[in-house]
DSSP file (Angstrom, degrees, kcal/mol; ACC not computed):
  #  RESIDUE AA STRUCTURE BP1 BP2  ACC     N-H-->O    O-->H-N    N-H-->O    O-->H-N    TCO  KAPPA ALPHA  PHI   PSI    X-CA   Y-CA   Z-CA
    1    1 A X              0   0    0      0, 0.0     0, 0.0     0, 0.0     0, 0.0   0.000 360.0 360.0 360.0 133.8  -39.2  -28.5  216.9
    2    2 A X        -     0   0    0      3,-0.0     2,-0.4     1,-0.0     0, 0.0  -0.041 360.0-127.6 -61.5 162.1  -39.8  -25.0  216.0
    3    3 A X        -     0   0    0      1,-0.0     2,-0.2     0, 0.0    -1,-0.0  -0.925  41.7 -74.9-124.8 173.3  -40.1  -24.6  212.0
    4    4 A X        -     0   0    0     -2,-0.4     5,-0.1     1,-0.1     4,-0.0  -0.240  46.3-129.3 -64.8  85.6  -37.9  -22.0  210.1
    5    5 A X    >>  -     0   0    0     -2,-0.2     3,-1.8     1,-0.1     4,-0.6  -0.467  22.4-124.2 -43.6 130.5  -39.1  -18.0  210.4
    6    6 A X  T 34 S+     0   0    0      1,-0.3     4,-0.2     2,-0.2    -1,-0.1   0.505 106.0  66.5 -61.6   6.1  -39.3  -16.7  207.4
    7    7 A X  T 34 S+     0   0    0      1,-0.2    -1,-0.3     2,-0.2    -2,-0.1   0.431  88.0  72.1 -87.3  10.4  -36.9  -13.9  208.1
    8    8 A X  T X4 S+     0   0    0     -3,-1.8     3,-0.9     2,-0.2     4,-0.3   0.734  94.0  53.1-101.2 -39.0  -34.3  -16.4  208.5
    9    9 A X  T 3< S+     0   0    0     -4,-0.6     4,-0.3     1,-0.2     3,-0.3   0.769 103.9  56.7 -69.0 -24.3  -34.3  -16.9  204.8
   10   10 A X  T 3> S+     0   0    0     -4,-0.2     4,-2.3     1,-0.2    -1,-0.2   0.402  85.3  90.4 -80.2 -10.9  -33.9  -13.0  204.3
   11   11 A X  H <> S+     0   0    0     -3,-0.9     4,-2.6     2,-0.2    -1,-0.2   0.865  84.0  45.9 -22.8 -72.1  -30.8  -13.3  206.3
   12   12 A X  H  4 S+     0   0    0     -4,-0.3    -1,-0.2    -3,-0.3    -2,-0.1   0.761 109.6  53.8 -26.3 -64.3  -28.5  -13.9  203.5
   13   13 A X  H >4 S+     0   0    0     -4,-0.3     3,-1.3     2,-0.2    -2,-0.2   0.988 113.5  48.3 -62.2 -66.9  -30.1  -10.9  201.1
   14   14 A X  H >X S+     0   0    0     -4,-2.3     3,-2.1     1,-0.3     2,-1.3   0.907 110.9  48.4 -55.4 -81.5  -29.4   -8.5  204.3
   15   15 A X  T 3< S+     0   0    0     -4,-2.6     4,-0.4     1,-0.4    -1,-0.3   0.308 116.3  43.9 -52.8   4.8  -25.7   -9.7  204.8
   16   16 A X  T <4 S+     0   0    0     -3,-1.3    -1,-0.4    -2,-1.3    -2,-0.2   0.242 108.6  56.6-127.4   2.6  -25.0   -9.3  201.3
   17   17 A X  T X> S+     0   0    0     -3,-2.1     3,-6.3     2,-0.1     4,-1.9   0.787 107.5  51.8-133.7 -99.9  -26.7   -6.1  201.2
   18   18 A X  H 3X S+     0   0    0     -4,-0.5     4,-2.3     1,-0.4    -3,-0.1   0.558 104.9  52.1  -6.1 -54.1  -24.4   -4.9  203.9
   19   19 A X  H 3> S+     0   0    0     -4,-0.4     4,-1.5     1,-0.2    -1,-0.4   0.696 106.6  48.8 -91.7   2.0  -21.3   -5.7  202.5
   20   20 A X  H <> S+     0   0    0     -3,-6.3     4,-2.0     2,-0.2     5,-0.3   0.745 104.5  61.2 -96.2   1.1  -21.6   -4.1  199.3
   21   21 A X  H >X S+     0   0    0     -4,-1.9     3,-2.4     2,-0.2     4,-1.9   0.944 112.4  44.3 -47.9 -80.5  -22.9   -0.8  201.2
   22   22 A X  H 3< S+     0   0    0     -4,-2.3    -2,-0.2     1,-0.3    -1,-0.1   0.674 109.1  56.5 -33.3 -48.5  -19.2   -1.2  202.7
   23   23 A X  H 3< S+     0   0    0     -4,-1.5    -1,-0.3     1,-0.2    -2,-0.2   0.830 108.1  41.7 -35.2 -61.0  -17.8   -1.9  199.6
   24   24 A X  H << S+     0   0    0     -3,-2.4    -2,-0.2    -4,-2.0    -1,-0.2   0.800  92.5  93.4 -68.6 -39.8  -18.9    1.2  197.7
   25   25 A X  S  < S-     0   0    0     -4,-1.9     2,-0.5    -5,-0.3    -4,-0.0  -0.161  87.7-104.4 -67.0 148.6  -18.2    3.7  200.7
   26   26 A X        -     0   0    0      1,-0.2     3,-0.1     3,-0.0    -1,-0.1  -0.585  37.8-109.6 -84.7 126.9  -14.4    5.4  200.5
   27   27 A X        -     0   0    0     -2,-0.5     2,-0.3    -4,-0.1    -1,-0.2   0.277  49.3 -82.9 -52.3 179.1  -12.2    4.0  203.0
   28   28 A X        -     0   0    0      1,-0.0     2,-0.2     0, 0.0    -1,-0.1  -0.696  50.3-134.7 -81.9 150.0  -11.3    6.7  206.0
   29   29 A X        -     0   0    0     -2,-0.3     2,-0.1     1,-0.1     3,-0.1  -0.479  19.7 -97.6-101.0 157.3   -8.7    8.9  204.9
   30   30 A X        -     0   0    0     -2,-0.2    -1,-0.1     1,-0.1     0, 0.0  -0.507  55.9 -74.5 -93.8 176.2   -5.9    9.8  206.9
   31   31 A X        -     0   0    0     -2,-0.1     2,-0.3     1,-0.1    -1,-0.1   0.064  54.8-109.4 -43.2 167.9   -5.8   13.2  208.9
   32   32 A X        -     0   0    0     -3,-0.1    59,-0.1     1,-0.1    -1,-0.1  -0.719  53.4 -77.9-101.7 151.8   -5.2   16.2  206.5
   33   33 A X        -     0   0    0     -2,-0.3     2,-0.2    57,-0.2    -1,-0.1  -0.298  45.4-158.8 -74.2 144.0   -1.5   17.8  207.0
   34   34 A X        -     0   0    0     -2,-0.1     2,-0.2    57,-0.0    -1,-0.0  -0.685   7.0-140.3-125.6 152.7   -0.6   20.3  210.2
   35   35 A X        -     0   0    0     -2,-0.2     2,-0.3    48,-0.0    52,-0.0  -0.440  18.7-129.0 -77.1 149.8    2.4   23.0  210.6
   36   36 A X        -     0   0    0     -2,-0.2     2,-0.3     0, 0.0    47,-0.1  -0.905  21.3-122.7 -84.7 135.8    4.0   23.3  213.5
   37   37 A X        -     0   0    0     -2,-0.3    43,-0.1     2,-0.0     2,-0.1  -0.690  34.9-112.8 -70.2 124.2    4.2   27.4  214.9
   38   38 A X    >   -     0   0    0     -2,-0.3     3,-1.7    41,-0.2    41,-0.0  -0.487  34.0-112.7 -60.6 152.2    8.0   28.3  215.5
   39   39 A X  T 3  S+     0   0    0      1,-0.3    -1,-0.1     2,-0.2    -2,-0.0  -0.358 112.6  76.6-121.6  32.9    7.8   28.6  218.8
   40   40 A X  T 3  S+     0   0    0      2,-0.1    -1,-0.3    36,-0.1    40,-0.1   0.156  95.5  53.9 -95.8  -3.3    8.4   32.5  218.3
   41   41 A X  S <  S+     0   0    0     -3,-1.7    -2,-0.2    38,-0.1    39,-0.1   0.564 108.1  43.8 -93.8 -17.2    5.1   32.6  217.3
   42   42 A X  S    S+     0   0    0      2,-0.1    -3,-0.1    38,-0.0    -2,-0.1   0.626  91.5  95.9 -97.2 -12.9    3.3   30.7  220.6
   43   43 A X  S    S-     0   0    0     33,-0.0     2,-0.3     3,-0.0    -3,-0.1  -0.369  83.3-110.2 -70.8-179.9    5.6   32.9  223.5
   44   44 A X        -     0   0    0      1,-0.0     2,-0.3     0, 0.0    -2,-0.1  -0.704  33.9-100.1 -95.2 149.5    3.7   36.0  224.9
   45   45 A X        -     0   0    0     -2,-0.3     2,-0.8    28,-0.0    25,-0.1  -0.636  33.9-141.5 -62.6 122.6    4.7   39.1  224.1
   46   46 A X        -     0   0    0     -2,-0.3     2,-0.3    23,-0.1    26,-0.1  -0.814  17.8-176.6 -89.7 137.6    6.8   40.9  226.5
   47   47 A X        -     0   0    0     -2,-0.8     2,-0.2    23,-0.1    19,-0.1  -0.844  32.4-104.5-129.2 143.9    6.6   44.7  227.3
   48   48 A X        -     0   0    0     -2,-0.3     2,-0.4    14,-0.2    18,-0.1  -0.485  33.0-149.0 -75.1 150.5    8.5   46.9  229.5
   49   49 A X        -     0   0    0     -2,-0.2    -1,-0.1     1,-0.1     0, 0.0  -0.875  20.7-112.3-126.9 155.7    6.7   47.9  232.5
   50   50 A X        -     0   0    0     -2,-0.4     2,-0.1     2,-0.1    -1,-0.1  -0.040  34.8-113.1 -69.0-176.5    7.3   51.2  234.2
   51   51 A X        -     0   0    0      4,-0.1     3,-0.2     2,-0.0     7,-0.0  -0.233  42.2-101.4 -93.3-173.0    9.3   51.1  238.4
   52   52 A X  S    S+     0   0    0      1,-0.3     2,-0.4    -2,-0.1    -2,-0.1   0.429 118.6  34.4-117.7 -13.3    7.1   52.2  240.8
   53   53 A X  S    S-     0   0    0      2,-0.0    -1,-0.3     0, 0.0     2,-0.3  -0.884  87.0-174.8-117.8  98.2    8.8   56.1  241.1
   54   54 A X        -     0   0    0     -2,-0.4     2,-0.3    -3,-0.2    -4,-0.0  -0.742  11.2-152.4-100.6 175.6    9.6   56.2  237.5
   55   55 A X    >>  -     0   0    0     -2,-0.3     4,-2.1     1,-0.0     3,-1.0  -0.520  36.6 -97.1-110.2-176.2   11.6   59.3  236.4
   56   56 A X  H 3> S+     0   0    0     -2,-0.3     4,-1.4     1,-0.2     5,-0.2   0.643 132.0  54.3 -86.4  -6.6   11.4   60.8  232.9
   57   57 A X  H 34 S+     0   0    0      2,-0.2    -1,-0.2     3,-0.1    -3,-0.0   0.210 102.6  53.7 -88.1   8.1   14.7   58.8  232.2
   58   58 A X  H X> S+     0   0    0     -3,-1.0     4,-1.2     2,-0.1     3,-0.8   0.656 113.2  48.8-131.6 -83.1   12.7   55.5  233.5
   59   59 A X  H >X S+     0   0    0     -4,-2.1     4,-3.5     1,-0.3     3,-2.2   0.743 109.0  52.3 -28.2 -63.2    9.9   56.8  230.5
   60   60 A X  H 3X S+     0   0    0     -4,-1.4     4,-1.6     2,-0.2     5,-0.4   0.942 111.3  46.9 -38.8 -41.6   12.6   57.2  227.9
   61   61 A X  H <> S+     0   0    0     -3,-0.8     4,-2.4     1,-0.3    -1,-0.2   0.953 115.0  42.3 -77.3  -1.5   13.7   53.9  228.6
   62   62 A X  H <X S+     0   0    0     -3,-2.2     4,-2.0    -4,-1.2    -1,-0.3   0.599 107.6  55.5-110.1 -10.8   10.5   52.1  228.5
   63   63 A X  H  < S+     0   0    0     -4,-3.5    -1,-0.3    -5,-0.4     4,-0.2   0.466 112.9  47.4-104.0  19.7    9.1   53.7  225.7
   64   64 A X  H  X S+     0   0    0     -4,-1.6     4,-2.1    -5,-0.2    -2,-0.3   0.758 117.4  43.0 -68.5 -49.0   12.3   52.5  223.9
   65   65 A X  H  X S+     0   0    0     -4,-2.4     4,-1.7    -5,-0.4    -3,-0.2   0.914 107.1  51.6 -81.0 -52.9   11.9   49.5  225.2
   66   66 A X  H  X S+     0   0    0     -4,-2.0     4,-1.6     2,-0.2    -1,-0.2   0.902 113.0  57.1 -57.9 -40.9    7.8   48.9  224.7
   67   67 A X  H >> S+     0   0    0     -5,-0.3     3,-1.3    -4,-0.2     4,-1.3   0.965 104.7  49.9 -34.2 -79.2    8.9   50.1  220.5
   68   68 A X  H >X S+     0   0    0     -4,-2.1     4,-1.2     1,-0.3     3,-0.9   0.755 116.7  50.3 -34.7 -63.0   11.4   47.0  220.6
   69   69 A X  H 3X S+     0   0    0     -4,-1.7     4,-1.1     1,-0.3    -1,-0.3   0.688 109.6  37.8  -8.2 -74.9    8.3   45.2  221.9
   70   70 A X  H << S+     0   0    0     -4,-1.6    -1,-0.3    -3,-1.3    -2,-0.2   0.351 113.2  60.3 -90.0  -5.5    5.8   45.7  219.9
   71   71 A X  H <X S+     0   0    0     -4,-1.3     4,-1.1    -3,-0.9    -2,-0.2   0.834 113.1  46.3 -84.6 -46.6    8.2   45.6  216.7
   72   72 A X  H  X S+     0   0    0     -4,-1.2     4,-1.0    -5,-0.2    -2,-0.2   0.698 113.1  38.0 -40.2 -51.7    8.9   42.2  217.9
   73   73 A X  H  X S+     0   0    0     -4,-1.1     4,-2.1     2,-0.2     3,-0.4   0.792 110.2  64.1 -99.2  -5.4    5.6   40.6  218.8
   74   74 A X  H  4 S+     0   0    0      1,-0.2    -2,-0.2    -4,-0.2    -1,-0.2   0.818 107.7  45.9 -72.0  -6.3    4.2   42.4  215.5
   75   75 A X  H  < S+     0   0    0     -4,-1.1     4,-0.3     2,-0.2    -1,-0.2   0.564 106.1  56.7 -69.0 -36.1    6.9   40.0  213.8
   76   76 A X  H  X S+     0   0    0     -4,-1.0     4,-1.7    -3,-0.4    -2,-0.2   0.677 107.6  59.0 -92.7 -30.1    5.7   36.9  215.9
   77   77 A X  H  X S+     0   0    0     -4,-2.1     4,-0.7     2,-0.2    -2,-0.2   0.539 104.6  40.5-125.0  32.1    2.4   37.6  214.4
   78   78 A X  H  > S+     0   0    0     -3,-0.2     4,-0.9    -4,-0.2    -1,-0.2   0.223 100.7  60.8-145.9  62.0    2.9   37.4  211.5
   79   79 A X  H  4 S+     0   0    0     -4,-0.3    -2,-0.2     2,-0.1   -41,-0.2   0.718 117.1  50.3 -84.9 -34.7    5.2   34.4  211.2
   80   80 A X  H  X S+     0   0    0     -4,-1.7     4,-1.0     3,-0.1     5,-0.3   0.856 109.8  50.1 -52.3 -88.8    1.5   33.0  212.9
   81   81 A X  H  X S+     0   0    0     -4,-0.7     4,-3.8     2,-0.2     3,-0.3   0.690 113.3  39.7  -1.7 -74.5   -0.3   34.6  210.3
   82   82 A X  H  < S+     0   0    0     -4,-0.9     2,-1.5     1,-0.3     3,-0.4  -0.390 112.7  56.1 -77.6-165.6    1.6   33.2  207.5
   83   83 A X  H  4 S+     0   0    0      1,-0.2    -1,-0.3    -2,-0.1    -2,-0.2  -0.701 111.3  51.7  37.8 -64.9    1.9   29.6  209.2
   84   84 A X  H >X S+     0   0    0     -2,-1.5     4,-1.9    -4,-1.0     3,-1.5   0.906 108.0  45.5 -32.1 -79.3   -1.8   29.8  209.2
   85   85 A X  H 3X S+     0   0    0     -4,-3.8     4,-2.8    -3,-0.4     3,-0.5   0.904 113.1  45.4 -65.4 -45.6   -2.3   30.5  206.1
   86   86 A X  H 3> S+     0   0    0      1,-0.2     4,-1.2     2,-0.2    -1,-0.2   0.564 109.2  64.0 -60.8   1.4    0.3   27.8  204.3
   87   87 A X  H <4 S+     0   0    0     -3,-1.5    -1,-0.2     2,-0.2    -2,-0.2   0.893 110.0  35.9 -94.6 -51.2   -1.4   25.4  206.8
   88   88 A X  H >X S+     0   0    0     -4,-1.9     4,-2.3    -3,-0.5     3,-0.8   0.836 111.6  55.0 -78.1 -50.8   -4.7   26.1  204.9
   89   89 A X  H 3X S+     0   0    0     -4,-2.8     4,-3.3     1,-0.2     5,-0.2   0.991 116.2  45.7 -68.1 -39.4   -3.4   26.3  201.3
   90   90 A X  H 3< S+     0   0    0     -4,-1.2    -2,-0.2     1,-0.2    -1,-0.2   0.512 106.7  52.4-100.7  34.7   -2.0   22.9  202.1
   91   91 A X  H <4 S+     0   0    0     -3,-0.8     4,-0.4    -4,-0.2    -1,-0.2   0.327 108.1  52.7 -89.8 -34.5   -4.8   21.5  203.6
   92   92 A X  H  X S+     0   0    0     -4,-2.3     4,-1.3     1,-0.2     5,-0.4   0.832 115.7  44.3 -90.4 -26.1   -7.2   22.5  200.4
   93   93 A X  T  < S+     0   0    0     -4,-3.3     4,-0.2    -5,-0.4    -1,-0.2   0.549 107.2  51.1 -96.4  22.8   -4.7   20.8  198.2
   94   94 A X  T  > S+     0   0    0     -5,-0.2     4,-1.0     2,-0.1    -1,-0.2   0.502 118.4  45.7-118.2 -24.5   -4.1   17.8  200.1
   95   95 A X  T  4 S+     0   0    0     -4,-0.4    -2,-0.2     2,-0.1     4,-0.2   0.624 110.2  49.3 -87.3  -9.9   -8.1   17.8  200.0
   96   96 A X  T  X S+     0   0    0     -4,-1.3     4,-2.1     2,-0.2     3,-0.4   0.760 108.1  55.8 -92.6 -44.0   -8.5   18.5  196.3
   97   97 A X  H  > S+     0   0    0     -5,-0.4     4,-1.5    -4,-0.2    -2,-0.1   0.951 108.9  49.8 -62.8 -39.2   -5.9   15.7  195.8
   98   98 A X  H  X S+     0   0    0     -4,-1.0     4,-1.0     2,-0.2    -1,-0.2   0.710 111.5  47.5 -42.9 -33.3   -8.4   13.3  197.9
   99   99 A X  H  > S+     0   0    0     -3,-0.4     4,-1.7     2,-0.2    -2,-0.2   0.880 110.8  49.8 -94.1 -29.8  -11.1   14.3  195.9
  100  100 A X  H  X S+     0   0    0     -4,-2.1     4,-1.0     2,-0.2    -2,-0.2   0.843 116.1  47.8 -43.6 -62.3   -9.2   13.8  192.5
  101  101 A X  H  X S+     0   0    0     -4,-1.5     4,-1.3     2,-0.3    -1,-0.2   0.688 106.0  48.8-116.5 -62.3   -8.3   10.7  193.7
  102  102 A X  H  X S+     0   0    0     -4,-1.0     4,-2.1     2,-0.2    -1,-0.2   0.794 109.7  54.7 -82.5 -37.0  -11.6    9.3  194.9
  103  103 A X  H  < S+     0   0    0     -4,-1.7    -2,-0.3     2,-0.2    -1,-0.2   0.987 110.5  52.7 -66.4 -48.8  -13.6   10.3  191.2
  104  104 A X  H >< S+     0   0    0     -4,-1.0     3,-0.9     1,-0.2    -2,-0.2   0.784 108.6  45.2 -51.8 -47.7  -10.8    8.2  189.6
  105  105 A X  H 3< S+     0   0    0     -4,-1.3    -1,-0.2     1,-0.2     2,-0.2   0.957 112.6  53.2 -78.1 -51.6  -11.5    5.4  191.9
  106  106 A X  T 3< S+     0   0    0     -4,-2.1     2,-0.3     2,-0.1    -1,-0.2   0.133  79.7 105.3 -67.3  15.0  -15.6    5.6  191.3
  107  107 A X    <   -     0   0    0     -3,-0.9    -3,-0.0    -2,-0.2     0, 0.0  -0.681  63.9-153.8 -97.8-178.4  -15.4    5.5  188.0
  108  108 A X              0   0    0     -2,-0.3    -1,-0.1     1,-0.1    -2,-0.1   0.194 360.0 360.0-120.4  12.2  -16.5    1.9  186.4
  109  109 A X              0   0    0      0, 0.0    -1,-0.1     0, 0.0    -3,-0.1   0.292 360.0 360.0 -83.9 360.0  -14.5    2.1  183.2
């Protein structure tokens, strides 16, 4: 018969050791909150493109048409933009409320 290692007696001390590590640590938090982009913000922008003979009545109509365009996707970005940005302000307060939250918990009074 073998006798006893003495790290076998330190067993105990470790495993107890372990779990109040665990204890003290903040459970995992869930993901922080996402927007979805209207989905006028994700298409490509389209532009008119010119006919392969254009005429000056073919220009007129395409450089009406590339205005309309570019009025358009400068509108699609920014409805991103501002998406973006409310994504973020309520991403820092949904992390400021975590942190609020977690000093509350740690305190021992």
């Amino acid at each position: 018969m073998t006798p006893p290692l003495r790290l076998i007696r330190l067993a105990p001390l470790v495993s107890l050791a372990m779990i109040a590590s665990c204890a003290a640590s903040l459970p995992p938090s869930a993901p922080p909150p996402r927007l979805s982009l209207p989905t006028a913000a994700t298409t490509p922008c389209v532009l008119a493109v010119l006919p392969e003979a254009p005429t000056r009545a073919d220009l007129d109509v395409a450089y009406a048409e590339r205005g309309a365009g570019l009025v358009a996707c400068e509108g699609a970005r920014r409805l991103a933009v501002e998406s973006l940005l409310a994504e973020r302000a309520l991403q820092d307060r949904w992390r400021a409320d975590i942190a609020r939250a977690s000093k509350r918990r740690l305190r021992p009074w």
